[in-house]
N, CA, C and O atoms as CSV, one atom per row, in Angstrom:
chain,resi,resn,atom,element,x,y,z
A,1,UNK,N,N,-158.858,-59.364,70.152
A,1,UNK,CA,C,-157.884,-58.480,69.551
A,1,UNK,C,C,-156.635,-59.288,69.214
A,1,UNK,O,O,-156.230,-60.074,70.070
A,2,UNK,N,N,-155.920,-59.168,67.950
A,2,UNK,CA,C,-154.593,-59.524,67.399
A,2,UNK,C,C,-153.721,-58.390,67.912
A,2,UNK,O,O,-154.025,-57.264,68.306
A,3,UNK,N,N,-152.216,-59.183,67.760
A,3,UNK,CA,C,-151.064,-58.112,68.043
A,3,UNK,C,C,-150.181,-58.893,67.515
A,3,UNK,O,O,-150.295,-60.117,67.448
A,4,UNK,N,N,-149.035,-58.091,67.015
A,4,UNK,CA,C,-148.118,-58.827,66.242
A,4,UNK,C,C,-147.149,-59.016,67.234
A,4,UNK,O,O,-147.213,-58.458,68.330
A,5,UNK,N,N,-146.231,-59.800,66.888
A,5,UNK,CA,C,-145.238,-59.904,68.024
A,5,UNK,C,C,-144.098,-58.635,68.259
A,5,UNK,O,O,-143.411,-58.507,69.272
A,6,UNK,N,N,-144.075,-57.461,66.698
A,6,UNK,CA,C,-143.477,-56.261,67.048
A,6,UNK,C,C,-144.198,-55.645,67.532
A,6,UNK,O,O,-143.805,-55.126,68.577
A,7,UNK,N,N,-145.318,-55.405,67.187
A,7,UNK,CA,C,-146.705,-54.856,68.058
A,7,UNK,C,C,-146.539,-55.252,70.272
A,7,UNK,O,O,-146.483,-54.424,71.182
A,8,UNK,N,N,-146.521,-56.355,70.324
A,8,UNK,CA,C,-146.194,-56.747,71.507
A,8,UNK,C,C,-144.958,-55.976,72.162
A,8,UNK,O,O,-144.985,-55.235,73.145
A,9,UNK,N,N,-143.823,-56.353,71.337
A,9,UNK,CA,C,-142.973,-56.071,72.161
A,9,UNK,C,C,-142.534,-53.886,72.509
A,9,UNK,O,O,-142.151,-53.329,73.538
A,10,UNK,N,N,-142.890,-53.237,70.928
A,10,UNK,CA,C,-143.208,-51.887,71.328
A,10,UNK,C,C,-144.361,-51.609,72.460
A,10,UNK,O,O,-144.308,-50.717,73.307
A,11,UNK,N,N,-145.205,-52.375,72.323
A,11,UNK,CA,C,-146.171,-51.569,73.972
A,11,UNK,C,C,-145.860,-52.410,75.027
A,11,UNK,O,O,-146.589,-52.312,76.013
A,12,UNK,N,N,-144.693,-53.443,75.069
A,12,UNK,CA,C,-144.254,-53.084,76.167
A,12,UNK,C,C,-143.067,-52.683,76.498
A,12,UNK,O,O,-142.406,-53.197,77.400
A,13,UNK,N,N,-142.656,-51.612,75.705
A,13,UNK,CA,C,-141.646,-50.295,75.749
A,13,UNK,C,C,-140.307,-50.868,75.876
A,13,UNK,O,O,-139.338,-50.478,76.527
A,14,UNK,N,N,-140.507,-52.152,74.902
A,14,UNK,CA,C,-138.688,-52.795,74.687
A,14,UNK,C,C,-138.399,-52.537,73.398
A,14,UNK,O,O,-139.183,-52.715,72.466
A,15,UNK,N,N,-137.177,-52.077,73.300
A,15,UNK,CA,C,-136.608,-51.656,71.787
A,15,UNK,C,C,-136.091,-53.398,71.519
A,15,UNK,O,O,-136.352,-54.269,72.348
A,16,UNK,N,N,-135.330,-53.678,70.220
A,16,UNK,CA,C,-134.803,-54.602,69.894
A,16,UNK,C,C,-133.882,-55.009,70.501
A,16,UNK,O,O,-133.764,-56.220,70.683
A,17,UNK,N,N,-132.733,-53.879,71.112
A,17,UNK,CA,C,-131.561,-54.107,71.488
A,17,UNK,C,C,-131.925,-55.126,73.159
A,17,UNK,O,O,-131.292,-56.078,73.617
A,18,UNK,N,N,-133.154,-54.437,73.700
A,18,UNK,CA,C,-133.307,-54.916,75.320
A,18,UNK,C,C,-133.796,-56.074,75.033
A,18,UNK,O,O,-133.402,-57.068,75.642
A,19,UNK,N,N,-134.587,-56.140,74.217
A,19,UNK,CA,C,-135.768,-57.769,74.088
A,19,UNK,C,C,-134.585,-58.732,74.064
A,19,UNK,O,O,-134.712,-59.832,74.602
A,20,UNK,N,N,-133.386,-58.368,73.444
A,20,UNK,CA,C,-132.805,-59.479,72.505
A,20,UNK,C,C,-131.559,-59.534,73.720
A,20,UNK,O,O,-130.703,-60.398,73.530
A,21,UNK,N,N,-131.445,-58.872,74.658
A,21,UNK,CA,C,-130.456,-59.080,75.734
A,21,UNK,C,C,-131.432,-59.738,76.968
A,21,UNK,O,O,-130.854,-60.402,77.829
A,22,UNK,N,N,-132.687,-59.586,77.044
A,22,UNK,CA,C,-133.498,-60.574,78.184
A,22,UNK,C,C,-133.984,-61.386,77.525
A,22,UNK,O,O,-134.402,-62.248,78.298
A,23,UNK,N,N,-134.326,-61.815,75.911
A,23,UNK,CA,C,-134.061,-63.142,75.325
A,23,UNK,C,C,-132.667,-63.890,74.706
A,23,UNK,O,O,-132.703,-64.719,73.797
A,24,UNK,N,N,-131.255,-63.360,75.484
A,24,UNK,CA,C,-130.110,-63.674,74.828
A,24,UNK,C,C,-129.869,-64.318,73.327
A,24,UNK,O,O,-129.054,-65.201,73.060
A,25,UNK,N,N,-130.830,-63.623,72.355
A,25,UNK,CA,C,-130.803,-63.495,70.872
A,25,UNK,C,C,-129.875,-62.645,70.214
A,25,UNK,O,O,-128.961,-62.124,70.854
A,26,UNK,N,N,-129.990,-62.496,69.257
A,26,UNK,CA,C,-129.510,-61.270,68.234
A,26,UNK,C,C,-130.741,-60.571,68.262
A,26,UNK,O,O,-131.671,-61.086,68.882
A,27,UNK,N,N,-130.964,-59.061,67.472
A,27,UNK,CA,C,-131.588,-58.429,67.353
A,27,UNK,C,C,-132.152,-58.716,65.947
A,27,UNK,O,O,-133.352,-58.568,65.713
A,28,UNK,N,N,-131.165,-59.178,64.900
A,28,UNK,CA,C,-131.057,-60.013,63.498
A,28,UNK,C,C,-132.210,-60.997,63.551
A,28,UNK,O,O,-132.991,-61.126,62.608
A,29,UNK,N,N,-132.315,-61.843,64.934
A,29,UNK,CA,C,-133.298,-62.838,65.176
A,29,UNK,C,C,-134.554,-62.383,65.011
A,29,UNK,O,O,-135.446,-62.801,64.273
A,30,UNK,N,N,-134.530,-61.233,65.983
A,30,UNK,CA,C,-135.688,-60.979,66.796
A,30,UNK,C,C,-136.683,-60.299,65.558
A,30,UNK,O,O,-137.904,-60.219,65.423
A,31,UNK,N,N,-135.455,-59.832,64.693
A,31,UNK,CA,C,-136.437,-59.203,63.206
A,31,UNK,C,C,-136.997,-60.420,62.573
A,31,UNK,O,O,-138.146,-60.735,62.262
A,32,UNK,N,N,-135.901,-60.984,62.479
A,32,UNK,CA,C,-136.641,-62.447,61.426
A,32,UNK,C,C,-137.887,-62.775,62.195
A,32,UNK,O,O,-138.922,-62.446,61.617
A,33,UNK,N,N,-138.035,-63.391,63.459
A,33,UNK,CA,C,-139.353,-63.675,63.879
A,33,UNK,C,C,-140.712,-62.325,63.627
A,33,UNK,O,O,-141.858,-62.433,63.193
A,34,UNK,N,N,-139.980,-61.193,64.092
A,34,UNK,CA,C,-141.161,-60.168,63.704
A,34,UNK,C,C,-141.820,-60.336,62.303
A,34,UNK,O,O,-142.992,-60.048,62.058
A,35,UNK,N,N,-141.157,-60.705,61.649
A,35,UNK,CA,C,-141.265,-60.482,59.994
A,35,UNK,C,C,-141.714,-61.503,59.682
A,35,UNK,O,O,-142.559,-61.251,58.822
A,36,UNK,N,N,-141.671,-62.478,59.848
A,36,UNK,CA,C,-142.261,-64.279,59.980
A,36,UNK,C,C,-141.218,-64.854,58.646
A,36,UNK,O,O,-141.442,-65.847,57.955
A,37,UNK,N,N,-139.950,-63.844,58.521
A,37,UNK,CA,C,-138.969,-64.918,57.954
A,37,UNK,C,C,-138.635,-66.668,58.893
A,37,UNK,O,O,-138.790,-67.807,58.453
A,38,UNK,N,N,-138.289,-66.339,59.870
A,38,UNK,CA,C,-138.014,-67.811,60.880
A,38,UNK,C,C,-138.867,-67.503,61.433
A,38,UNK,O,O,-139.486,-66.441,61.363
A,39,UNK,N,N,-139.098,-68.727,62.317
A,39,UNK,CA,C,-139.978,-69.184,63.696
A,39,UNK,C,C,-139.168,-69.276,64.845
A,39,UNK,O,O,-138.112,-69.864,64.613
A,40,UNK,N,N,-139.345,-68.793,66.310
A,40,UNK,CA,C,-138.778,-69.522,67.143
A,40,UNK,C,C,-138.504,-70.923,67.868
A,40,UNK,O,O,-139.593,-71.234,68.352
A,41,UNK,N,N,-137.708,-71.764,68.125
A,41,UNK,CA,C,-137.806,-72.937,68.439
A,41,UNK,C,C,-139.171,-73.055,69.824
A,41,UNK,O,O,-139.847,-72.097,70.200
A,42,UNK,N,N,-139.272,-74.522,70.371
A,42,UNK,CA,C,-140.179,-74.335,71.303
A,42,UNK,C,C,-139.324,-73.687,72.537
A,42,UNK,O,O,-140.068,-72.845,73.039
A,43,UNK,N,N,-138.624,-73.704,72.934
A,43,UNK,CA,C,-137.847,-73.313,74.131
A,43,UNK,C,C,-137.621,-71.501,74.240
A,43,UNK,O,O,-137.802,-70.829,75.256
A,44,UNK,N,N,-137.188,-71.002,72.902
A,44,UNK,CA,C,-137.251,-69.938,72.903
A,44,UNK,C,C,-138.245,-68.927,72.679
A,44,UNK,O,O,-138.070,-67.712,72.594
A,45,UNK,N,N,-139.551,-69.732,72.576
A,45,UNK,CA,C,-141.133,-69.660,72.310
A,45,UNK,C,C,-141.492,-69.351,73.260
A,45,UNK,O,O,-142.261,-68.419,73.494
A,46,UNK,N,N,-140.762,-70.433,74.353
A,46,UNK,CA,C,-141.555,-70.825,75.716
A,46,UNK,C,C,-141.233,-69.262,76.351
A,46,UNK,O,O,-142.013,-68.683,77.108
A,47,UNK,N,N,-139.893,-68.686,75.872
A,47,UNK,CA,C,-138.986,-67.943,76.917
A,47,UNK,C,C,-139.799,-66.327,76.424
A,47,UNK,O,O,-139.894,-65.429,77.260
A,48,UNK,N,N,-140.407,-66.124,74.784
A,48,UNK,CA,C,-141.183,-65.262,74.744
A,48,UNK,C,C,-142.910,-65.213,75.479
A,48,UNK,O,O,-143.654,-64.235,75.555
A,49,UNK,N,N,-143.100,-66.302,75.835
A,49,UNK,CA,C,-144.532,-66.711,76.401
A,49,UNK,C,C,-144.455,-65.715,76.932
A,49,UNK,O,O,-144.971,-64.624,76.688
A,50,UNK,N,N,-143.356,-66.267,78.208
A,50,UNK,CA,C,-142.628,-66.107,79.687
A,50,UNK,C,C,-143.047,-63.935,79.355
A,50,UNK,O,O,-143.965,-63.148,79.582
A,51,UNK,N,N,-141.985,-63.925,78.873
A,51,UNK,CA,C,-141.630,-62.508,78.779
A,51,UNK,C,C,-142.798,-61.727,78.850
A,51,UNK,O,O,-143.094,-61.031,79.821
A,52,UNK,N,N,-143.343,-61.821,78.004
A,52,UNK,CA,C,-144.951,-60.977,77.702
A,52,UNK,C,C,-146.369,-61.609,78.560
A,52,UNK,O,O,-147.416,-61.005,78.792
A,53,UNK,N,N,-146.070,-62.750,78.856
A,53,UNK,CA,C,-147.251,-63.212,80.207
A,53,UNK,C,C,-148.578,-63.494,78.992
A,53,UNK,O,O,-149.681,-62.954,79.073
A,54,UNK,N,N,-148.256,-64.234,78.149
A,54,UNK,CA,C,-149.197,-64.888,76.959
A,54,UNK,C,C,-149.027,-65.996,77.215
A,54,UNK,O,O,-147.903,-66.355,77.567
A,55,UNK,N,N,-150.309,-67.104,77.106
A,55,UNK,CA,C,-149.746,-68.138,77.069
A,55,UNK,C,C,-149.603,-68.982,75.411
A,55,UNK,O,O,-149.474,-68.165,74.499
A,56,UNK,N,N,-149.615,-70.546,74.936
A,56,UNK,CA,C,-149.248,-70.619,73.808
A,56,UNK,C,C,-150.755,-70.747,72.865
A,56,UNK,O,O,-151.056,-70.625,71.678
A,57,UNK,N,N,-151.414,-71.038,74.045
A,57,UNK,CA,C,-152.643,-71.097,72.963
A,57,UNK,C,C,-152.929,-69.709,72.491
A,57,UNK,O,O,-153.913,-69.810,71.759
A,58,UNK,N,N,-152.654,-68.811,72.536
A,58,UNK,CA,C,-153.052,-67.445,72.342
A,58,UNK,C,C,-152.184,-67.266,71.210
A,58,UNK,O,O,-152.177,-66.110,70.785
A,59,UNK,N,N,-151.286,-68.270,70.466
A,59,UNK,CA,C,-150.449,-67.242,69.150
A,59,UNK,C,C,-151.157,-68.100,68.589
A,59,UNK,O,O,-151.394,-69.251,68.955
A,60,UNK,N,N,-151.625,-67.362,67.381
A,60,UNK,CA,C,-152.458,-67.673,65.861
A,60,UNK,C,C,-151.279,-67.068,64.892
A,60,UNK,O,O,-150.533,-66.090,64.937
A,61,UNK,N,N,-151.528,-68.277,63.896
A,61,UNK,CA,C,-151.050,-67.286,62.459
A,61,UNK,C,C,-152.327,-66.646,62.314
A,61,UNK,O,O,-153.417,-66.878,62.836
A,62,UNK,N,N,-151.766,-65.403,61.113
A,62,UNK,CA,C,-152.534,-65.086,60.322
A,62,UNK,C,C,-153.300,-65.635,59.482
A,62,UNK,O,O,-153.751,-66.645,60.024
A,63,UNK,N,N,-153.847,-65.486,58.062
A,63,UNK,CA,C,-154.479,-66.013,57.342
A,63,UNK,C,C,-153.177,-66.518,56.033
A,63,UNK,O,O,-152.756,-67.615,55.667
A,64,UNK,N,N,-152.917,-65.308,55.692
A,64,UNK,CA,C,-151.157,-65.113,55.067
A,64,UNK,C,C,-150.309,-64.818,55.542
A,64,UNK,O,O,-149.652,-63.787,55.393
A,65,UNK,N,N,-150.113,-65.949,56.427
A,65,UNK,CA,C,-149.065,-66.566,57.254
A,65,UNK,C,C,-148.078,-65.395,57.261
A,65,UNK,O,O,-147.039,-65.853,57.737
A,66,UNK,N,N,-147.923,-64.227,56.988
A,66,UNK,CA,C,-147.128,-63.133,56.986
A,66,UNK,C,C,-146.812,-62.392,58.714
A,66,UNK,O,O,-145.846,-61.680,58.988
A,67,UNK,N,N,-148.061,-62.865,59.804
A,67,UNK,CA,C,-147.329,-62.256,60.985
A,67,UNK,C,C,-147.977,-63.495,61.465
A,67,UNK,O,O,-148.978,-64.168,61.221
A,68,UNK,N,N,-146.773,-63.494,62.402
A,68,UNK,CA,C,-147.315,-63.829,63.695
A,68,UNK,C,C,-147.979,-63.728,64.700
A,68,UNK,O,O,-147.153,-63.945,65.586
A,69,UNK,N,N,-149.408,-63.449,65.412
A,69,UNK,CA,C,-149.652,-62.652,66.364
A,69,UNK,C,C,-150.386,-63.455,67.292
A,69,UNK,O,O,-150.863,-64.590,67.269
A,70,UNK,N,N,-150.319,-62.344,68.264
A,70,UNK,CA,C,-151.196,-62.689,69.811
A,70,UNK,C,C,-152.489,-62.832,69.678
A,70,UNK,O,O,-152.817,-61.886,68.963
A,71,UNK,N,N,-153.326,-63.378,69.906
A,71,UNK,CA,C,-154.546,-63.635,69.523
A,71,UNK,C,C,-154.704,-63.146,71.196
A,71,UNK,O,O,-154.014,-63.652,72.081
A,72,UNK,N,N,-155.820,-61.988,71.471
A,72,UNK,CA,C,-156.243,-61.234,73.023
A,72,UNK,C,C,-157.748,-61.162,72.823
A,72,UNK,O,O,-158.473,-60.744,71.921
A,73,UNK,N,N,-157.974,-61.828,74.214
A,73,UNK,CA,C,-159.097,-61.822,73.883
A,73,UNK,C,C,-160.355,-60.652,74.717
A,73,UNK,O,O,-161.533,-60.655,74.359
């Protein structure tokens, strides 16, 4: 199973405002990564791993590179 990374973070019942205060981001950020305008650096990658209990081999792009997601297996 895929999940996007907004997909991720709605089931696990964080709005933008909380994700982005236990990843000390903007919420501005946290869209751009949903949206696959930016990427996160590795550190702040590491700190979404962390958050959601994924590790890194599990994020795939898409095909058209348009989301980002969890690759579950």
């Amino acid at each position: 199973m895929k999940i996007s990374l907004r997909a991720l973070r709605i089931n696990a019942g964080f709005t933008l405002k909380e994700e982005n205060k236990k990843l000390s981001i903007s919420s501005e950020t946290l869209r751009s990564y949903e949206n696959q305008k930016t990427h996160p650096d590795f550190k702040k990658l590491s700190e979404i791993l962390s958050l959601y209990n994924v590790k890194y081999g599990d994020i795939v792009y898409s095909e058209d590179y348009k989301d980002l997601v969890i690759a579950r297996a």
